[in-house]
C-alpha positions as CSV (number, residue, x, y, z in Angstrom):
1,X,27.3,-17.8,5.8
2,X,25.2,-17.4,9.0
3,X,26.2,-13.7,10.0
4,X,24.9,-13.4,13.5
5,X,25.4,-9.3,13.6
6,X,23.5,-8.5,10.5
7,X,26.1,-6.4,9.3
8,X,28.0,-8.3,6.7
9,X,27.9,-6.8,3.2
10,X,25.3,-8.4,0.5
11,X,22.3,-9.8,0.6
12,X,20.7,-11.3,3.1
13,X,17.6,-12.8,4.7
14,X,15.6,-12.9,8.0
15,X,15.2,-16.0,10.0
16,X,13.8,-15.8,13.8
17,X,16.9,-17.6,16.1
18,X,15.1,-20.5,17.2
19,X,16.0,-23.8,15.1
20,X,12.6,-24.8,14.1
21,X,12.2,-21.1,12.4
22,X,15.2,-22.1,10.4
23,X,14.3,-25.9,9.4
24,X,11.1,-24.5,8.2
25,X,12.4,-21.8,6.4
26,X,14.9,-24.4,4.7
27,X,11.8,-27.2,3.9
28,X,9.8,-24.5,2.4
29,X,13.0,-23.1,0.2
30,X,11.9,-20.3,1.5
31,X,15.4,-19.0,2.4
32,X,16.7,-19.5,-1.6
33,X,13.8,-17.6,-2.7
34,X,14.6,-14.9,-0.7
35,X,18.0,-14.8,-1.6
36,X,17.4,-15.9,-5.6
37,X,19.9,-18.3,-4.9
38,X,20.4,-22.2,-3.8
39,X,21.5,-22.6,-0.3
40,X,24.7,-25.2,-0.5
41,X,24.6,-28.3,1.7
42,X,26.8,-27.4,4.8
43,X,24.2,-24.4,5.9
44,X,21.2,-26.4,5.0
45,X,22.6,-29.0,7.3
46,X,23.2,-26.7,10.1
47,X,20.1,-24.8,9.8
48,X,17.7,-28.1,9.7
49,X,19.7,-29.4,12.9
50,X,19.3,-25.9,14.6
51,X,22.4,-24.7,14.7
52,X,22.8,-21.0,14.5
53,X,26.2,-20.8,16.4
């Protein structure tokens, strides 16, 4: 879940709001090392198109 106010409960990770921060963060897997855990195919898919609405 993208949580845009940074206050939902659990973990979480950092990623700067433009979409190329994100599609990077998604080629590198750096975003399931962060989080120890794979990031499921809907968010990957909105994060590597930019979409952080």
């Amino acid at each position: 879940m993208i949580d845009h106010t940074g206050r939902l409960p659990g973990r979480g990770a950092y990623v700067c709001a433009s979409g190329t921060c994100a599609a990077e963060a998604v080629r590198r897997h750096a975003l399931e090392r962060a989080l120890g855990v794979p990031i499921p195919d809907p968010i990957r898919d909105r994060l590597n198109a930019g979409a952080l609405d």
